[in-house]
N, C-alpha and C positions, 0 to 999 in steps of 0.2 A: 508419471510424476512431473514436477513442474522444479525445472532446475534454473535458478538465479547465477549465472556465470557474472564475477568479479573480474572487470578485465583491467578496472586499475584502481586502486585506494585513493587517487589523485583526481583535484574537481578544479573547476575554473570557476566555480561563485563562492561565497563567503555566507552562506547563509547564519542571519542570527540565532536561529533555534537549531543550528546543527555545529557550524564551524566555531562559532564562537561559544556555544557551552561547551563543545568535547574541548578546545583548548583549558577553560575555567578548570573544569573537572580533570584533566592530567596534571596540571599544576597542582591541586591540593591532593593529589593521589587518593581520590576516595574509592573508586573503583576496587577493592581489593579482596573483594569476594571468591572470586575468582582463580585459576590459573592461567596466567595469560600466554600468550607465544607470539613475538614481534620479528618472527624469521621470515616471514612469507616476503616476497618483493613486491615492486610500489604495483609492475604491472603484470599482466598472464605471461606465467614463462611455463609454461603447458604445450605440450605435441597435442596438434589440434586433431592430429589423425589419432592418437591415442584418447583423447577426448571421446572420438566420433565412433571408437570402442566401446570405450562406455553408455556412452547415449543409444546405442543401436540394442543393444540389453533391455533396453527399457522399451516394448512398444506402443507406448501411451506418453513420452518423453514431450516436454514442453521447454523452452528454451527461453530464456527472460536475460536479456542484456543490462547486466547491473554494471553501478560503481562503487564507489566516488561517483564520474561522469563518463557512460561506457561512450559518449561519441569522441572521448581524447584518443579512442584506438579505436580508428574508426578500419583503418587494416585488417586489424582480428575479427571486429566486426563482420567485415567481408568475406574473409577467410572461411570461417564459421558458416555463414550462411552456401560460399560455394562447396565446402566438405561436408555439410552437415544436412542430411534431409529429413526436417523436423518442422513443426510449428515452431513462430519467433517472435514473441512479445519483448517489448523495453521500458524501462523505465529513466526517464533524464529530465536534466531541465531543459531541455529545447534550444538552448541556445546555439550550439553548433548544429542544428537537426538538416540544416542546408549542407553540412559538407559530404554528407552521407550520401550518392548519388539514390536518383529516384528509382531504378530498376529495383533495387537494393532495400529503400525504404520502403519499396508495396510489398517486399516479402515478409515486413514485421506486422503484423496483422492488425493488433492492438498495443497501441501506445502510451504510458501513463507520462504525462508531464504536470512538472513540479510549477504550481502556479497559485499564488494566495490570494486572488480575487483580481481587483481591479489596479489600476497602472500606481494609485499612490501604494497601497497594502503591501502589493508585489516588490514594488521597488524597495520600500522602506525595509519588507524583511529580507530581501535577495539580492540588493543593489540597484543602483540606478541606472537606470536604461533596460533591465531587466526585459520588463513586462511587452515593449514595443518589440525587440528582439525576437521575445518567444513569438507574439502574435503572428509578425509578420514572415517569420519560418514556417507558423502553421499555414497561413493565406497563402504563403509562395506552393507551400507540399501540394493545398489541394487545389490550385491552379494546374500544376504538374500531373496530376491526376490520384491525388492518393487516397483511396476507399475505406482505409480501413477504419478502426474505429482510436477517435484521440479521448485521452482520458483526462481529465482535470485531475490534478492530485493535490490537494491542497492540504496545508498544513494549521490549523489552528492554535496559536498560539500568541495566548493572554489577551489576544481583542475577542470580543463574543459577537459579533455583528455577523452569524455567518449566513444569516436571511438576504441580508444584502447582497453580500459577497458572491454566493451560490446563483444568485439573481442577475447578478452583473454577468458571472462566467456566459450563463444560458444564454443570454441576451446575442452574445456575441457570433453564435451561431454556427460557431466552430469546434465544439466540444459536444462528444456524442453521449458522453456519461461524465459523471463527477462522483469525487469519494473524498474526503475529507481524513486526516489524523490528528487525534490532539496533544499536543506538544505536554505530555505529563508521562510521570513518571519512569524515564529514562533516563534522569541526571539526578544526580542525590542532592546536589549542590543550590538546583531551582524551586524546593518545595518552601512556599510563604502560603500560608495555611488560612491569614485574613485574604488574602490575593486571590488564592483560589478559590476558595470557597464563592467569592463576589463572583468570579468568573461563571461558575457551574450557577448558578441563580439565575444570572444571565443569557445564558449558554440555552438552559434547558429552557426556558421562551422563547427562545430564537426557532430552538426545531419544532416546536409546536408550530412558530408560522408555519416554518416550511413543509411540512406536514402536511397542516392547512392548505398551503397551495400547492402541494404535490395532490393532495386530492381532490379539489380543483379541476386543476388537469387534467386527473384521470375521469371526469364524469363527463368531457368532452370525447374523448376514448383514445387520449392519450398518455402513457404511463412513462415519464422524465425519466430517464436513467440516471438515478441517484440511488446508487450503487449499496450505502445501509440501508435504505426504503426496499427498495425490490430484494434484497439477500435477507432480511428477515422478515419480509411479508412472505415469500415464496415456501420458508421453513414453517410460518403459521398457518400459511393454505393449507399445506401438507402434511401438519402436524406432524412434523420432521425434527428428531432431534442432532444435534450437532456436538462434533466437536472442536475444539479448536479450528477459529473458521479461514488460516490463514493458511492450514494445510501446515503449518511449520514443525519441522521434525517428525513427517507420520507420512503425509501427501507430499511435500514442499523442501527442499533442499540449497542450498547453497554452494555455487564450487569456487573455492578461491583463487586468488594468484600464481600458488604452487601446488592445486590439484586436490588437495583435502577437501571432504563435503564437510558443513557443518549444518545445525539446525535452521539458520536463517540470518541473511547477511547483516544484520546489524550485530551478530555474534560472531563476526570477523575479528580473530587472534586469542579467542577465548576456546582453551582447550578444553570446557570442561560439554562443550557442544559441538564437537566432533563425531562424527557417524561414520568417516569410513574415510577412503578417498577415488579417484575414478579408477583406483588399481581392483576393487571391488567391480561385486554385480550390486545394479542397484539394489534386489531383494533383500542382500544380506548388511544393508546399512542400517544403522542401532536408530532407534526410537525413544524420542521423547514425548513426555507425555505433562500436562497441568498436573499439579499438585494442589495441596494445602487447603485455605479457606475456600476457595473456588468449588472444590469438590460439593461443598455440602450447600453451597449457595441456592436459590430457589430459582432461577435465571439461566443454571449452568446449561440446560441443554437449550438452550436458545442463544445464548451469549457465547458460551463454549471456551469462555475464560480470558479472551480480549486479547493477551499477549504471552507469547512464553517467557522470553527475555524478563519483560515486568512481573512476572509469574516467580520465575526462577531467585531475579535479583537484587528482588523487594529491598528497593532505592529509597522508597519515599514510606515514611512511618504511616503504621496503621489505619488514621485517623484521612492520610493523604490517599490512601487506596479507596478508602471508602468513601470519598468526595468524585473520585475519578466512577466507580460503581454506582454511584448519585447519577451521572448522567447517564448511564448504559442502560439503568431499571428504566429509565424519564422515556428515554427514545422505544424502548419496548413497550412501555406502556399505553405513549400516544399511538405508537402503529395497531397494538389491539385495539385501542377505543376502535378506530376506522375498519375495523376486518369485515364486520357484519355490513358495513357497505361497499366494500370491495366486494366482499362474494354479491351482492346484490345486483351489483355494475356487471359482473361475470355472468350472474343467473338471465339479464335481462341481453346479453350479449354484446352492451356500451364496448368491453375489455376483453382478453382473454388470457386464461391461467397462465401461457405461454409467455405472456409481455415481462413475468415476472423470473423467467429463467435467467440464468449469466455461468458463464464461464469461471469455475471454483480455481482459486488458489493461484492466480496468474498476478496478485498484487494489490487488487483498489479493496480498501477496510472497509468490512461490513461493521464490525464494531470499532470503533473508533477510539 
């Protein structure tokens, strides 16, 4: 399984679609669905050799350095990687990615960093100076020698231009895949229903370009690693049904600051997604599962329900779920139009099945 270790609740950017709404939404206390638990501390106060207990249980164990910002402990980081012999993915915003030494950094194979396009996009929703920072961390790593594969992680949120954006990343030559998430419902506090609605209109012509020029691309006999493109075209080759594609609470775990797993770090201090803690064997950690309208949905085994969290703690009324489901049908539908010439690019040997494989449950959204 693929375990997300929290090494510290603590970040050094202010992002707008993250820092500044969870501030919004603690203030008007709307969160309250839930049972919450605020004991855990800021950073990992866990015996890493106790840790490396638990992980050794697991022979398929996958290791993903989460936060807040996992490079503010960038010690543990270390730590970890000399006690622990495992696969080591991360996810950050890049911007300490240089204090990490390079021995150290070629052991994390695959890296998602947090980037929303181009240097104004970035800036505007991460701060200023942001975007040259991350850049020039990644330029320095693969100067250093670093192979492994960098992820774009991009956050979509309220601008729809992600034709561009996605365009821009590629151009740069540094990013070996991209994956997008859309800044919807996770906050009860952000649902404007004329807003959105304009937004998903927009939105879903955008990926039709990209689409478009994702396939393109591939009748030259190359296939973009654009991480929803290839995760649900590989499930249509194969007429593969899915579930939940995020792996969370089944495949996919969380371990926090004081050693409790939960179903997936963004349900960091919410007891009611709790599975166990590394005092357990992996096996015997609780599962969750989607619920509700999802089940009977027409989309469900291709989709496989988008999010637990959103699933569980239906934030945004009816009408907003089903605006957020507007774009999820869109994207599945233009990738069918294209299948019968995908398989034809394959049958003629342009492509190969192969191009569309990836690494499950390590982070980058297939659905978005």
């Amino acid at each position: 399984m693929h375990y997300h270790i929290i090494l510290t609740e603590n970040c050094n950017s202010e992002c707008k679609y993250c820092y500044e709404k969870s501030l919004e939404e603690a203030e008007i206390n709307q969160n309250t669905n839930f049972k919450l638990d605020f004991s855990s501390p800021e950073r990992i106060s866990i015996d890493i050799d106790k840790l490396n207990q638990f992980i050794k249980k697991d022979k398929q164990a996958v290791i993903i350095f989460y936060g807040g910002e996992p490079l503010l402990e960038v010690d543990k980081i270390k730590e970890i990687i000399d006690k622990i012999s495992v696969k080591f993915r991360m996810q950050t915003n890049g911007k300490l990615l240089d204090k990490l030494p390079i021995d150290y950094l070629k052991k994390i194979d695959k890296i998602l960093i947090s980037i929303d396009g181009d240097k104004k996009r970035t800036d505007y929703q991460k701060g200023v100076g942001t975007y040259e920072m991350v850049i020039n961390n990644l330029r320095n790593a693969r100067k250093l020698g670093y192979k492994g594969e960098f992820i774009a992680r991009m956050t979509i949120s309220g601008f729809s231009d992600i034709y561009k954006q996605v365009n821009h990343l590629l151009s740069l030559n540094l990013f070996d895949s991209i994956h997008w998430q859309l800044d919807a419902g996770f906050y009860k506090s952000d649902f404007d229903k004329n807003k959105f609605n304009r937004f998903v209109k927009e939105y879903n012509k955008e990926i039709t370009r990209l689409i478009r020029l994702w396939f393109n691309r591939m009748k030259t006999g190359k296939v973009l690693r654009i991480y929803p493109f290839i995760g649900i075209t590989e499930s249509l080759l194969k007429k593969k049904k899915t579930s939940l594609r995020c792996g969370a609470g089944y495949e996919g775990y969380a371990i926090t600051t004081n050693g409790k797993i939960i179903a997936c770090p963004i349900m960091n201090c919410i007891e009611d997604f709790v599975a166990g803690s590394i005092e357990d064997n992996p096996k015997d950690l609780k599962k969750f599962y989607i619920t509700g309208p999802c089940l009977k949905c027409e989309i469900k085994d291709i989709c496989g329900g988008r999010c637990l969290y959103s699933n569980k703690a239906k934030l945004w009324p009816k009408e907003g779920e089903e605006l957020i489901c507007k774009t999820i049908k869109h994207l599945i539908k233009e990738l069918e139009k294209i299948l019968p010439k995908v398989k034809k690019l394959i049958s003629k040997q342009v492509i190969k099945p192969d191009y569309f494989d990836y690494e499950k449950y390590f982070g980058p959204e297939i659905i978005p």
